[in-house]
C-alpha positions in Angstrom: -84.2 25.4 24.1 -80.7 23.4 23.5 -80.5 24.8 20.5 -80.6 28.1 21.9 -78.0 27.4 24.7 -75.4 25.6 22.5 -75.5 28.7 20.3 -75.3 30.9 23.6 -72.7 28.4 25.4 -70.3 28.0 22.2 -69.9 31.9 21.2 -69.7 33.2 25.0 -66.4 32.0 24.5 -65.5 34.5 21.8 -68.0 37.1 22.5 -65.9 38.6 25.0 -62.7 39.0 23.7 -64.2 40.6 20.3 -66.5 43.1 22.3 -63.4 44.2 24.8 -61.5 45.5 21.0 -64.4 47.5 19.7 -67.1 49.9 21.0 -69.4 47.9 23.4 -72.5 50.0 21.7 -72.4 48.8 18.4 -72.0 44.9 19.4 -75.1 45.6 21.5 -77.1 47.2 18.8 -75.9 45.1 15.8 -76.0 41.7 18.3 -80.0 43.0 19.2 -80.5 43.9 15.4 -79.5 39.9 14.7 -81.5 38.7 18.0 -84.8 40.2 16.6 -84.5 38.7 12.7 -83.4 35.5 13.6 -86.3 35.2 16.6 -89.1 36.7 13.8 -87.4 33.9 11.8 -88.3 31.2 14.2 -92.0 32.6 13.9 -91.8 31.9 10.2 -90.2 28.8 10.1 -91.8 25.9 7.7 -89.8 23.3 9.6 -88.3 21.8 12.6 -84.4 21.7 11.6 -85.2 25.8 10.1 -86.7 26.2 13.9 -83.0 25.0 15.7 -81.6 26.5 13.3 -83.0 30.5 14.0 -82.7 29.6 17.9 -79.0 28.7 17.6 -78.7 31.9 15.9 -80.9 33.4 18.6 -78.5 31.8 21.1 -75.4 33.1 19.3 -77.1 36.8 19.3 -77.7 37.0 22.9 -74.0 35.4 24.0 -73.0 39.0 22.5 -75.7 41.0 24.5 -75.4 40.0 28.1 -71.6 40.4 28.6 -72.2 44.3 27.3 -75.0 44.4 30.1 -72.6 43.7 32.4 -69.4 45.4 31.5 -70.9 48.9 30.4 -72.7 49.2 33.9 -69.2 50.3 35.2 -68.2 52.4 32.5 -71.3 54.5 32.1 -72.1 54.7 36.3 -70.3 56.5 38.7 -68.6 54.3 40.9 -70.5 54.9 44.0 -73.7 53.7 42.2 -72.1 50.6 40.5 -73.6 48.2 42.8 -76.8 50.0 42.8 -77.5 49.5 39.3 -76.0 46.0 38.8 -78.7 45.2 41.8 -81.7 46.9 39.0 -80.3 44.6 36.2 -80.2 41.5 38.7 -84.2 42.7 39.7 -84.5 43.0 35.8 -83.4 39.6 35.1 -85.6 38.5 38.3 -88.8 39.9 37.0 -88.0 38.4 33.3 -87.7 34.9 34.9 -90.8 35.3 37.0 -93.4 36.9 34.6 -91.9 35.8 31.2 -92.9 31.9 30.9 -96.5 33.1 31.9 -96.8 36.2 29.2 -95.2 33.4 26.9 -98.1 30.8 27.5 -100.4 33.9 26.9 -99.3 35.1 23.5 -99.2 31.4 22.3 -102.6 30.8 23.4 -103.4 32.3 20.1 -101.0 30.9 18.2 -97.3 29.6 18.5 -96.1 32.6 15.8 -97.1 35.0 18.4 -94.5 35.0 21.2 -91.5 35.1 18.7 -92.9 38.2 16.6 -93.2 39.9 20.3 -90.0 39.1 21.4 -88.8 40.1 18.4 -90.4 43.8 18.0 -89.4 44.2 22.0 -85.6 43.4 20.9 -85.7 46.4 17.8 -87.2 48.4 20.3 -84.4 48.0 22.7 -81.9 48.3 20.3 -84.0 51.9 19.3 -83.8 53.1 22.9 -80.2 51.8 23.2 -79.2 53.6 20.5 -80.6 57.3 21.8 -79.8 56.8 25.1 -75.9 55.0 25.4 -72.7 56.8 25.3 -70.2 54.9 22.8 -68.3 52.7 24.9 -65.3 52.1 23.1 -62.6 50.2 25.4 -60.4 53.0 26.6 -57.2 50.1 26.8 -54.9 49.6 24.3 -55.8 47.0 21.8 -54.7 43.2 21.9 -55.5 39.8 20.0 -58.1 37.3 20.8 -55.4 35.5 22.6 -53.8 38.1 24.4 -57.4 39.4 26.0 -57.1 35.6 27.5 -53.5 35.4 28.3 -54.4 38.6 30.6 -57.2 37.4 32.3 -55.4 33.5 32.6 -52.1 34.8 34.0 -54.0 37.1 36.7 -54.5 34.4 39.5 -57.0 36.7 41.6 -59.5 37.2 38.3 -58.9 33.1 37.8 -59.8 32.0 41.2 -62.4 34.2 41.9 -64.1 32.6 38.4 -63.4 29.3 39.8 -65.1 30.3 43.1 -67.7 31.8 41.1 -68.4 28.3 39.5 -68.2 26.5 42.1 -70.6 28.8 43.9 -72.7 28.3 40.9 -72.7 24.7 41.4 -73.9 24.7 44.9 -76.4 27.0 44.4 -77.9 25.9 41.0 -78.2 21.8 42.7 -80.8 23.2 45.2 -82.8 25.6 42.8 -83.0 22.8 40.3 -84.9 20.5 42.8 -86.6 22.7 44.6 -90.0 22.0 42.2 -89.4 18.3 42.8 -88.6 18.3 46.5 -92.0 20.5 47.3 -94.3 18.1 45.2 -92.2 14.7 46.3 -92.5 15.9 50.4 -95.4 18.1 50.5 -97.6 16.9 48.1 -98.1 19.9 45.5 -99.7 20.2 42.6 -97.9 22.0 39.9 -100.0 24.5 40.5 -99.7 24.9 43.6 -95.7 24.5 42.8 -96.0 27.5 40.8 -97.8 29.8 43.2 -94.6 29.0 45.5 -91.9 29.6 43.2 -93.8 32.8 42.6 -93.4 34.3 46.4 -89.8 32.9 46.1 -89.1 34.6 42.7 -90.4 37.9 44.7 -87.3 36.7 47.6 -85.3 37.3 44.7 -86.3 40.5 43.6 -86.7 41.8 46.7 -82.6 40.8 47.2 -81.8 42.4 44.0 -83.1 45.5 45.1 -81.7 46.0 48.0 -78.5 44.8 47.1 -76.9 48.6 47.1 -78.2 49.3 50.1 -76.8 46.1 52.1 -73.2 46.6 51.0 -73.4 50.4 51.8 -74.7 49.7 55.1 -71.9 47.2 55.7 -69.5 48.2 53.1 -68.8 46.0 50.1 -66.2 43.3 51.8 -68.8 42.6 55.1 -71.9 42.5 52.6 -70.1 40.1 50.4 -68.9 38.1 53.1 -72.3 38.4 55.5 -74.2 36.7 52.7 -72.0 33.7 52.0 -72.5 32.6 55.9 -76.3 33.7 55.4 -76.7 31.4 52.6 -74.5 28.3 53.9 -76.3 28.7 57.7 -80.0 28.5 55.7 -79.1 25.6 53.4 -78.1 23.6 56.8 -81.2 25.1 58.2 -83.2 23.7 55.1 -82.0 19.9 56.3 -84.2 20.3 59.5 -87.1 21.7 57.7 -89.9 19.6 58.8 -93.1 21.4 56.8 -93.8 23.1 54.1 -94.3 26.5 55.8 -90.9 26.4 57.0 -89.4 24.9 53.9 -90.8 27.9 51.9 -89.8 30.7 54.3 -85.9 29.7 54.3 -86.0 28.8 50.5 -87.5 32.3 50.2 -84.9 33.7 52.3 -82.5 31.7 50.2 -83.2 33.6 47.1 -83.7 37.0 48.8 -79.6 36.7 49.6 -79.1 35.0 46.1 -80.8 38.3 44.4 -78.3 40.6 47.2 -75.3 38.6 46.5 -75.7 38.3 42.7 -74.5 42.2 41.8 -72.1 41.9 44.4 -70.6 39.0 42.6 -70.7 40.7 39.0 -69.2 43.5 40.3 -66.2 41.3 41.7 -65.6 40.2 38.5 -65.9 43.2 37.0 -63.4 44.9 39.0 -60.6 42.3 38.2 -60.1 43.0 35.1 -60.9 46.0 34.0 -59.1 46.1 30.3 -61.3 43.0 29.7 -64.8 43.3 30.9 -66.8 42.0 28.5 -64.6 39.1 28.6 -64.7 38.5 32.3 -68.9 38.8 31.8 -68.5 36.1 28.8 -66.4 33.6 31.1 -68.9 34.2 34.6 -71.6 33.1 31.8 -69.9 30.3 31.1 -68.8 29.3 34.4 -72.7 29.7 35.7 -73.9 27.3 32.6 -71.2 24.3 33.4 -72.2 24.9 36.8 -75.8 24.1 36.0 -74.8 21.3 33.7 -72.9 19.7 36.8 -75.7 20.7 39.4 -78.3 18.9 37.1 -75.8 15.2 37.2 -75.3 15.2 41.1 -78.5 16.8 42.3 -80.6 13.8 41.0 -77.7 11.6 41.9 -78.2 13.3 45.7 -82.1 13.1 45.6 -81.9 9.8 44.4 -80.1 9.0 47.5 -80.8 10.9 50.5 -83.8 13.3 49.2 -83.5 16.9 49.4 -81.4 16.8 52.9 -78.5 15.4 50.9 -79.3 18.2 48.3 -79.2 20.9 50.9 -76.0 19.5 52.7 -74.3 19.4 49.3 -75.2 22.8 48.7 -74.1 24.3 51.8 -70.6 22.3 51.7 -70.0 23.4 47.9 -70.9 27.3 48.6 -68.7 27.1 51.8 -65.6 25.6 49.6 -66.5 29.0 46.9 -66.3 31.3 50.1 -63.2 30.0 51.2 -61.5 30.7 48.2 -63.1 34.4 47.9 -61.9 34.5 51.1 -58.2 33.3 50.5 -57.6 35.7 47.2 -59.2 39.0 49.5 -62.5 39.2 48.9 -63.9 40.1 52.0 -60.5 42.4 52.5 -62.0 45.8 53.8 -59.7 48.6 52.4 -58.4 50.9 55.2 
């Protein structure tokens, strides 16, 4: 697994610059095309350093897949239905996380071989249905260097801050999801079972979010939706530091991830409408920015448990995401055109 994200984290870097120069398409299809040998190759590996090996190269693959998910959405939709569909690939991402470890732990019940040969036969079918069904999505922008695509993105303060809120955002959030598992079987008593029925009816939250993600921000319009669920996230993680039984506990974490899963495609398509001339970038640095923030979330969250249990967890996370909103705020955000 830390094979896979060094060789996702190290090349998420670079992805983006090299995908916003050349026809989003064919990095998706070429970058799938190298996903699915070099996961079939795990499946055949004779030894453990061939196994890191094929999963860094794995990793390295998908760094050039996700930031084409992300920037084509607003090229190829119309831009009334851009939140609308960045909401179906936040409830695709949602259902992956929920059902994936399980169908994993059911293909290697057979044998270990079997997941990887799966995954790796799903990926070439992607890339076949990719390849009938996507426009080419060659950037319409005139061409710059590696460097430049940077120099754009670094000298626009707005597209800067709001990837610094989004980290920091990040941060908050991804202290409390890491010890949620820990918190319900330290306080309540769970088995990890019984953990994993939870997280299941909270992975649903999510989904449920997701969906209706297009649907909040047209009801309120994209500014108030953004804005209404920052509060709605800081105000349950205070909430969460009264939470006296598990009942509770579960219904505001649940609640939690239902705004995570409406707030997600609003965020993406924030950054996405910064810079448009570097999309695939922008996608490569949020990627980045979520994956130090979960580096940083896993140091002080055991740090905060260690000290004051989940309460100081909760509190941290509710301080941290109100710091993010502020700055959203600050750069117009939550501005509502006139």
């Amino acid at each position: 697994m830390s094979a896979y994200a060094i060789g996702y984290a190290g090349f998420a870097l670079i992805s983006g610059p090299i995908s916003d120069q050349r026809d989003r398409k064919q990095i998706l299809l070429y970058s799938l095309t190298g996903f699915a040998l070099s996961t079939a190759l795990c499946g055949i590996a004779t030894t453990f350093w061939l196994m890191l090996l094929f999963r860094f190269l794995a990793g390295v693959c998908a760094a050039f897949i996700t930031p084409q998910v992300w920037a084509s959405i607003p090229e190829v939709i119309e831009p009334k239905s851009i939140v609308k569909v960045m909401g179906y690939a936040t409830a695709g991402l949602s259902v992956a996380q929920l059902v994936g470890i399980p169908i994993g732990s059911y293909l290697a019940a057979s044998s270990w071989h079997t997941p990887f040969f799966v995954i790796a036969g799903a990926a070439l079918l992607l890339m076949v249905i990719c390849s009938k069904s996507l426009p080419a999505l060659q950037n319409q922008h005139p061409r710059v260097s590696f460097w430049q695509t940077y120099r754009r993105i670094i000298s626009n303060q707005q597209a800067v801050s709001y990837l610094l809120a989004y980290f920091i955002f990040q941060t908050g959030s991804f202290t409390a999801i890491t010890f949620i598992s820990t918190w319900f079987t330290h306080d309540y008593g769970l088995t990890l079972t019984a953990v994993g029925t939870a997280m299941i009816a909270i992975g649903a939250g999510n989904l449920l979010g997701s969906l209706l993600s297009s649907y909040w921000a047209k009801k309120l319009t994209f500014p108030r939706a953004f804005a209404s669920s920052f509060m709605a996230l800081i105000l349950l993680y205070i909430g969460l530091t009264s939470a006296k039984s598990f009942i509770i506990s579960e219904g505001l974490v649940t609640l939690i991830y239902m705004f995570n899963g409406l707030i997600f495609p609003l965020l993406m398509t924030n950054l996405q409408q910064t810079v448009v001339a570097a999309r695939s970038t922008m996608s490569s640095l949020a990627n980045a920015a979520m994956y130090l923030g979960e580096t940083v979330a896993g140091g002080l969250g055991g740090l905060l448990f260690h000290m004051w249990n989940f309460t100081g967890i909760a509190w941290f996370a509710a301080i941290v995401i109100a710091l993010g909103t502020l700055l959203y705020w600050h750069y117009g955000a939550f501005k509502v055109s006139e």
